[in-house]
C-alpha positions as CSV (number, residue, x, y, z in Angstrom):
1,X,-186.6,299.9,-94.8
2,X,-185.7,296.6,-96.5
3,X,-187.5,293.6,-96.1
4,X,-186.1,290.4,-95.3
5,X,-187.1,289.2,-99.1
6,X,-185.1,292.3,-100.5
7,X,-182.5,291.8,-98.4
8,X,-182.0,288.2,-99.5
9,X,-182.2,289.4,-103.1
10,X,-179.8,291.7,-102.4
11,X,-177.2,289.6,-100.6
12,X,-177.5,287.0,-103.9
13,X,-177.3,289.6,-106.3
14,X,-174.1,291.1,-104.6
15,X,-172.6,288.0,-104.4
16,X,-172.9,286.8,-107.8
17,X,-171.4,290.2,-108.6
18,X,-168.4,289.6,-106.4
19,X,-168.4,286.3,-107.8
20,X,-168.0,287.8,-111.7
21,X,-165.6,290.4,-110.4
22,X,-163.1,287.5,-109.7
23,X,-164.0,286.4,-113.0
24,X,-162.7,289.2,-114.0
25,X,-159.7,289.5,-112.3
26,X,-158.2,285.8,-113.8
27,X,-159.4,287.1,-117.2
28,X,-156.8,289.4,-118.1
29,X,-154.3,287.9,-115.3
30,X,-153.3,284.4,-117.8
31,X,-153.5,286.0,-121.3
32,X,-149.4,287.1,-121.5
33,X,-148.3,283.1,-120.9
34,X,-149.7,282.0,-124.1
35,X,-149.1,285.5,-125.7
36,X,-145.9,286.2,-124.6
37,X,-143.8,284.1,-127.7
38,X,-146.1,286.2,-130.4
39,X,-145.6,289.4,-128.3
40,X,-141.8,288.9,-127.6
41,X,-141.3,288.2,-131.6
42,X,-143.3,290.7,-132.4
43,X,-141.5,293.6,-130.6
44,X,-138.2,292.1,-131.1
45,X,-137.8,290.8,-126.9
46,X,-136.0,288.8,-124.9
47,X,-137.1,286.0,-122.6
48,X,-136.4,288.3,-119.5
49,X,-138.1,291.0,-121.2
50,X,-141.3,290.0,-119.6
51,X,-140.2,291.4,-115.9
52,X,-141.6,294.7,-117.4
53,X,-145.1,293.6,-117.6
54,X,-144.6,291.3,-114.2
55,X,-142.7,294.5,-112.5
56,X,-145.4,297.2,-113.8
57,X,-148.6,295.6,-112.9
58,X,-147.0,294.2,-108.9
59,X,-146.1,297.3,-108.2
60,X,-149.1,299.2,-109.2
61,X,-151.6,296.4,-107.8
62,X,-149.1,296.8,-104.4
63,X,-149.4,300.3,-104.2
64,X,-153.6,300.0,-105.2
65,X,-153.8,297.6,-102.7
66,X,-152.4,299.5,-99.5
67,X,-154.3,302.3,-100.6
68,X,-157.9,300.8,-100.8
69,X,-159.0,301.2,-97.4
70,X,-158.9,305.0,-98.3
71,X,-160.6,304.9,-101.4
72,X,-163.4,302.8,-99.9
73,X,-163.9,305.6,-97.5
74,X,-163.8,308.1,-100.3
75,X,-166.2,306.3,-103.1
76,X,-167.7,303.2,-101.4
77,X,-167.5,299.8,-102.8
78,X,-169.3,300.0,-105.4
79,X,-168.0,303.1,-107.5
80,X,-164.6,301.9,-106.6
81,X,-165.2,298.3,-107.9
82,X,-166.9,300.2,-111.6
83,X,-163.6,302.1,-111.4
84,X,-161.3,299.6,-111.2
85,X,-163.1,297.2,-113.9
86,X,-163.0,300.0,-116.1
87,X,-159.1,300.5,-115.4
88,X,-158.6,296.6,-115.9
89,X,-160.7,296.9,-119.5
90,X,-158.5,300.0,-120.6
91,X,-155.5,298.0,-119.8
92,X,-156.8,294.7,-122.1
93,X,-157.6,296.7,-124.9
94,X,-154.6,299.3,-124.7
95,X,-152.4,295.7,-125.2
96,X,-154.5,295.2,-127.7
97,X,-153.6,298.2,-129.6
98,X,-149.9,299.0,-128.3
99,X,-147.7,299.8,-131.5
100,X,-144.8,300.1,-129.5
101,X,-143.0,297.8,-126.7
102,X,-143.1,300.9,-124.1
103,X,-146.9,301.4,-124.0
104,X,-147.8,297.8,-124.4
105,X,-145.4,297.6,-121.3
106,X,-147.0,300.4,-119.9
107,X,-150.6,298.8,-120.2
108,X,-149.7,296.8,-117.2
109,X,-149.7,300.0,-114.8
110,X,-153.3,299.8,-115.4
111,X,-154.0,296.2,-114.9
112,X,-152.4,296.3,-111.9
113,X,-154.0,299.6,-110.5
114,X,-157.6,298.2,-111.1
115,X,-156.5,294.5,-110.3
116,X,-155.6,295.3,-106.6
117,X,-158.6,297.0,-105.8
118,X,-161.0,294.7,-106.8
119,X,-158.9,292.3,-105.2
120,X,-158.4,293.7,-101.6
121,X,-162.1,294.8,-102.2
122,X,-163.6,291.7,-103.0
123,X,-161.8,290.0,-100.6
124,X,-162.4,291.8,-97.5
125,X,-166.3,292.1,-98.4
126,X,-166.5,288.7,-98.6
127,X,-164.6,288.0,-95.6
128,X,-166.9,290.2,-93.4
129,X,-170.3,289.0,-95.2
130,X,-170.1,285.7,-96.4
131,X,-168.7,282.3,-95.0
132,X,-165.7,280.3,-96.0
133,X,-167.2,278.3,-98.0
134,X,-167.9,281.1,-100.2
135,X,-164.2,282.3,-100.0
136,X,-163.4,279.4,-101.4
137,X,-165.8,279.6,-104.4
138,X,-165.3,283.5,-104.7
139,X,-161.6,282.3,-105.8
140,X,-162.8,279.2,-107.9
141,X,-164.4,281.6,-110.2
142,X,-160.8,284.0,-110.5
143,X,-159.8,280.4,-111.8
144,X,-162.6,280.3,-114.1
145,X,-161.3,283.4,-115.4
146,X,-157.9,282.2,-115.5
147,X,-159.1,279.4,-117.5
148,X,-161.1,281.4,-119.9
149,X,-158.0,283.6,-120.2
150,X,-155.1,280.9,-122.5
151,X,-158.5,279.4,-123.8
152,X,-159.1,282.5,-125.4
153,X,-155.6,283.4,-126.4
154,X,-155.3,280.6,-128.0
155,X,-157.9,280.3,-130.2
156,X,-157.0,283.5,-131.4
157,X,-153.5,283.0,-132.3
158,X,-154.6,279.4,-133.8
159,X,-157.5,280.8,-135.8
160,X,-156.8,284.3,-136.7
161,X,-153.0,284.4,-135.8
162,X,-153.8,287.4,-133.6
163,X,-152.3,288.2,-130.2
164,X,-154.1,291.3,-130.4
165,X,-157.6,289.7,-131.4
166,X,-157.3,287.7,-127.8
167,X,-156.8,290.8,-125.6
168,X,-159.5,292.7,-127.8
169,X,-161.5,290.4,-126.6
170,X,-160.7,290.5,-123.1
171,X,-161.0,293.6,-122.9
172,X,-164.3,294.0,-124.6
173,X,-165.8,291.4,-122.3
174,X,-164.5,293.8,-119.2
175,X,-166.4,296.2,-120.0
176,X,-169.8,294.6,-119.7
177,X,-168.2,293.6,-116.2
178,X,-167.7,296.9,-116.0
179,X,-171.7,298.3,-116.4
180,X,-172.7,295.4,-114.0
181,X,-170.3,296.5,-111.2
182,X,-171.8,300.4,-111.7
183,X,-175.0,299.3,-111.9
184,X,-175.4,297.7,-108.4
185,X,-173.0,300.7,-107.2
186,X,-175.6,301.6,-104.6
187,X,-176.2,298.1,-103.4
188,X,-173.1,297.6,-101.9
189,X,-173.2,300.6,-99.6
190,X,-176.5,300.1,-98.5
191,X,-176.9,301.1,-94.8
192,X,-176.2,298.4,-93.1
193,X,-173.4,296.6,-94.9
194,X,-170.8,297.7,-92.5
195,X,-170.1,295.9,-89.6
196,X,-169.7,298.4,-86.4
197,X,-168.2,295.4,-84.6
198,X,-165.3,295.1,-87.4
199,X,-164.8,298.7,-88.0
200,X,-164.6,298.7,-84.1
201,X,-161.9,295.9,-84.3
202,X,-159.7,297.5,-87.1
203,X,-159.4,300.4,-84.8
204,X,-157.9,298.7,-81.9
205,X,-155.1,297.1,-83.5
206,X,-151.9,299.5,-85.1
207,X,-150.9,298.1,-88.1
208,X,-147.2,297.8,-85.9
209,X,-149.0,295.9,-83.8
210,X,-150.0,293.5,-86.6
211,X,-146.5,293.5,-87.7
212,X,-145.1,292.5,-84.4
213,X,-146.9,289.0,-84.6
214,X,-144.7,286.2,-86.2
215,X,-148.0,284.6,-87.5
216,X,-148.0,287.9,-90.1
217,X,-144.7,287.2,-91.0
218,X,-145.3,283.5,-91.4
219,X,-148.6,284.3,-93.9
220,X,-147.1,287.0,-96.0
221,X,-143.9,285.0,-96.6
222,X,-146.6,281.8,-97.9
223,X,-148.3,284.5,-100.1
224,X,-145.8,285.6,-101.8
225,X,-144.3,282.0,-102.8
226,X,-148.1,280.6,-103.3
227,X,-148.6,283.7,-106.2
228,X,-144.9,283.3,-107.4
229,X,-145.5,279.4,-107.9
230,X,-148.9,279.8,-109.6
231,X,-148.1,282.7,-111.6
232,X,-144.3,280.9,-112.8
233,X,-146.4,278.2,-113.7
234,X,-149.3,279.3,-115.5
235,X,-147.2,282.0,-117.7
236,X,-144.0,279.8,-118.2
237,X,-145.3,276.2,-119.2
238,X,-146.3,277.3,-122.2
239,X,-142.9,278.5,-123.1
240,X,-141.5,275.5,-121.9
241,X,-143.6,273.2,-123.4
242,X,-143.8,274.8,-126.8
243,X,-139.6,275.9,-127.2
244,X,-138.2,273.1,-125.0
245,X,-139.9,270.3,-125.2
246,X,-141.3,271.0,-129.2
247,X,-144.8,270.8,-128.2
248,X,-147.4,272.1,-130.8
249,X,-149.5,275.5,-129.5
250,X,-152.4,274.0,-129.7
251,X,-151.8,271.2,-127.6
252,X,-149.5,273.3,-125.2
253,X,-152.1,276.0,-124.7
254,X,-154.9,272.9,-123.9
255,X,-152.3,272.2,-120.9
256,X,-152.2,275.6,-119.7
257,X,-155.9,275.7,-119.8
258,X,-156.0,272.9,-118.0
259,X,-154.2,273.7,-115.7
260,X,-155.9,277.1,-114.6
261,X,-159.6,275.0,-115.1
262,X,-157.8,273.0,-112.4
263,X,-157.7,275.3,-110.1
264,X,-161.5,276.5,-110.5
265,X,-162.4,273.0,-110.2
266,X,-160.5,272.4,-107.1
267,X,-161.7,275.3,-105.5
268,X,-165.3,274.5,-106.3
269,X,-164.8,271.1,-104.8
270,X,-163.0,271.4,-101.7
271,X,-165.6,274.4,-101.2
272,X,-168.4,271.5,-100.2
273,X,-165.5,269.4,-98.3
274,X,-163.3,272.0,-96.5
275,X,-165.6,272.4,-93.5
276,X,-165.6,268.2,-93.1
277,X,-162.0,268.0,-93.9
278,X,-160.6,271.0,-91.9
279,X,-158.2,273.8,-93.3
280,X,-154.9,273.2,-92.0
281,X,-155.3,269.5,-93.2
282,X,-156.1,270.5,-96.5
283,X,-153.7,272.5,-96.5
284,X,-151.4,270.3,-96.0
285,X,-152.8,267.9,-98.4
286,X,-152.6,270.7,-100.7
287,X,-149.2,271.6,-100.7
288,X,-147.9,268.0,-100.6
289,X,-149.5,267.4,-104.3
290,X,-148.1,271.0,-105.6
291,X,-144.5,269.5,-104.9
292,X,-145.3,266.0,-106.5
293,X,-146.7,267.7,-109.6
294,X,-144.1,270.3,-110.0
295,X,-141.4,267.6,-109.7
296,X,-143.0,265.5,-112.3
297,X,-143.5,268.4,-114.7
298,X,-139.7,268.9,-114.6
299,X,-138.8,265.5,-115.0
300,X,-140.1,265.9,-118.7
301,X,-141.6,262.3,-118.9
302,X,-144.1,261.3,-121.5
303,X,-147.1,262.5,-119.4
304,X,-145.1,265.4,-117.5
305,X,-147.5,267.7,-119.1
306,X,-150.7,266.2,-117.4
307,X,-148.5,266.9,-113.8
308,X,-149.9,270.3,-114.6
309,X,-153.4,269.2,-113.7
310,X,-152.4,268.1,-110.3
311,X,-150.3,271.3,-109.6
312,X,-153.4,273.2,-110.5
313,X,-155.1,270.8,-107.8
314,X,-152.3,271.3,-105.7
315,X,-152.6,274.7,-105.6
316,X,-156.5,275.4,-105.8
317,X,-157.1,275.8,-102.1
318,X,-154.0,277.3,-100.9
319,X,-155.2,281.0,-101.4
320,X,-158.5,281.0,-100.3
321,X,-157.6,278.5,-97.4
322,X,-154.7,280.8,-95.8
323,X,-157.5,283.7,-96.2
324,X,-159.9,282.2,-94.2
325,X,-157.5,281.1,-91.6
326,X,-155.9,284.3,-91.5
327,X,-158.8,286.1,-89.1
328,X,-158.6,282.5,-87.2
329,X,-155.0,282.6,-86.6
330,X,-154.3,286.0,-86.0
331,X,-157.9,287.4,-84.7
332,X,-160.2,289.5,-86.0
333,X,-158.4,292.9,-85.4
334,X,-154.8,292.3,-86.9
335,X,-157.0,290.7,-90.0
336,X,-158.1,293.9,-91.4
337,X,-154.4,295.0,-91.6
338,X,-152.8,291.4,-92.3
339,X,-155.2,290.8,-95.3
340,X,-154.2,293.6,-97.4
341,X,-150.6,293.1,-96.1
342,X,-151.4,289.5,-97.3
343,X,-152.1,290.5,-101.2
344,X,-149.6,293.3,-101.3
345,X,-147.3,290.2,-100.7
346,X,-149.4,288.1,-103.0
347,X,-148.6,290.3,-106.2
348,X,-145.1,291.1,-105.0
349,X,-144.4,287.6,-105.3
350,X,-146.2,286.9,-108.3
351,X,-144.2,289.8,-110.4
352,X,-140.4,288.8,-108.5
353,X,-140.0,285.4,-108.8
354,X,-141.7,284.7,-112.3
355,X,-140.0,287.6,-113.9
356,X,-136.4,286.2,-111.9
357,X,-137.5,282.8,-113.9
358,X,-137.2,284.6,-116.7
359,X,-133.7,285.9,-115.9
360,X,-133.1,282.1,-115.2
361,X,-134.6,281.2,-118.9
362,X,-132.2,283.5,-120.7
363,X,-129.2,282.5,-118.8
364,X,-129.8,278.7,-118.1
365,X,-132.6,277.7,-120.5
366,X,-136.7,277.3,-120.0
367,X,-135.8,274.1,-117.8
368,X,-134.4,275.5,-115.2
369,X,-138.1,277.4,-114.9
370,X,-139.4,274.2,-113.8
371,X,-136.6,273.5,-111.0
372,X,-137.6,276.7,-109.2
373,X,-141.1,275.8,-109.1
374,X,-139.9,272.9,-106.7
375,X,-138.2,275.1,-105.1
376,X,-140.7,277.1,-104.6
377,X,-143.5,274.1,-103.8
378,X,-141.0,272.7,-101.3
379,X,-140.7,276.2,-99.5
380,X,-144.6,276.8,-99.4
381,X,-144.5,272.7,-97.7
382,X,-141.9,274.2,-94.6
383,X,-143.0,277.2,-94.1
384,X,-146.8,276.0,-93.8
385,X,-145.5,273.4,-91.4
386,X,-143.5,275.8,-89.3
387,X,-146.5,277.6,-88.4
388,X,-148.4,274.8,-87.6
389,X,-146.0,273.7,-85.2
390,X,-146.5,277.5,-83.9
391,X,-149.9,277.2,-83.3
392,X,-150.0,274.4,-81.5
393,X,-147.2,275.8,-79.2
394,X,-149.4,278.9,-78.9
């Protein structure tokens, strides 16, 4: 039987380990934005070429995710997170290797199959085992990753002039993820780790049932556009800043960084404030500055390029925010089933509407990316509103 001491030690060991696997998960997720010029040249692409890798890892990290409940009750946590890490490394170092466009293409089938299960893993451990203030700092650290991610990229392509040196690296740096998440494989099935009351709750509610209430509706529409915005952003500013607006890859790629350290940084703050401030305020808050920074990056002043920094802000505590709320808003038994709805959406949106921005690119030029990111701010701003209006009806 454990003691409290070892139970403590446990529930901080786990949690730093759920806090590396989202490290994990921005790692690889931001390298094809500052990649994707050397890539595309070097496979002979066009702009809109880069739905393949959007298309192949959403739908593999949509399909992953539905089916995760499953495989939890097949492997357990912990052998499913080792799994999936190991799927996300293979993916890295298989770009990293790819001497044709098809299987670097293919590569992304993997991401997106070990992507959505540590995701809608991670996620739903935390959510039943951890507060919110640790939501919001589980995500801050996928921002650390995402921030790690362009960093990375870019000093390879400025140093060694290597694409393939920056996902090498990625991918080697997974696989010590990798050994950590099989070596506390155990851990995270440890009797008593499950909930009877949750399990209890997930029974009672159909996933129709789920699907009948508008709130679902309401929270898988904002996921999708939330992903869409932050992915279009992170992967296409680059491209704009570098082929439209002549900026020099070093200097575009320190924006891009900036912009994903933006988000971890934002997410590690409002972390400490969100309890005093209150969610749906931030929220609000939150959403408001994503539309003023979008709309400034587009207006391609002198310092449109720091907007990105306050877009990242913007953004940070969207995510985490509407994933808290969502057990709140909806109770505790359509949760189980409206989370992983909830990401499904998430990566559905973040593979559509950047990779429909890159049909945009090719037919109306990189600037027109940065109108539809306003479009999509201002859409997150309504349909946020809308539901707050519902809840205080209901």
């Amino acid at each position: 039987m454990q003691t409290s001491n070892t139970r403590s030690y446990t529930r901080r060991l786990l949690l730093v380990t759920a806090y590396l696997g989202f490290i994990s998960l921005g790692l690889p997720d931001t390298l094809i934005g500052v990649a994707w010029p050397s890539v595309r040249d070097f496979f002979g692409r066009q702009q809109s070429d880069i739905a393949w890798i959007f298309f192949g890892a959403g739908a593999s990290y949509f399909v992953s995710g539905l089916l995760t409940g499953k495989l939890l009750k097949s492997f357990g946590i912990g052998l499913l997170l080792g799994g999936s890490s190991l799927l996300v490394a293979a993916s890295a170092l298989g770009y990293s290797v790819a001497p044709a466009w098809g299987l670097f293409a293919a590569c992304a089938l993997l991401h997106g199959l070990g992507s959505g299960a540590i995701d809608a893993g991670l996620n739903h451990y935390v959510a039943n085992h951890f507060s919110p203030r640790h939501m919001n700092w589980l995500h801050a650290c996928y921002g650390i990753g995402a921030t790690l991610g362009p960093l990375i990229m870019t000093s390879m392509l400025v140093s060694l002039g290597s694409w393939r040196a920056g996902y090498a690296t990625v991918g080697s740096l997974l696989l010590l993820l990798t050994g950590l998440f099989l070596y506390t494989r155990k851990l995270w099935d440890a009797p008593g780790e499950t909930t009877d009351a949750a399990s209890e709750a997930e029974a009672s509610v159909s996933m129709l049932d789920t699907l009948k209430h508008i709130g679902t509706w309401a929270h898988i529409a904002l996921f999708f556009i939330y992903t869409g915005l932050e992915v279009t952003v992170g992967q296409w500013s680059f491209s704009v800043m570098t082929e439209a607006r002549s900026m020099t890859k070093e200097t575009a790629g320190m924006w891009v960084t900036i912009f994903w350290a933006s988000i971890a940084i934002g997410r590690l703050v409002f972390g400490f404030i969100i309890e005093w401030l209150g969610i749906d305020l931030l929220l609000r808050l939150s959403m408001l500055a994503a539309v003023l920074g979008t709309g400034l990056f587009a207006a391609n002043l002198p310092f449109s390029a720091g907007a990105l920094s306050l877009v990242g802000l913007g953004l940070a505590s969207i995510y985490p925010c509407l994933m808290t709320r969502t057990p709140q808003r909806l109770g505790k038994a359509r949760a189980a089933h409206a989370i992983g709805f909830q990401v499904s959406a998430a990566m559905v949106g973040a593979a559509a509407l950047p990779s429909a921005c890159g049909w945009l690119a090719q037919s109306r030029g990189l600037e027109a990316v940065t109108l539809a990111t306003i479009a999509m701010a201002v859409g997150l701003l309504l349909i946020h509103e809308t539901l707050l209006r519902f809840d205080r009806r209901f």
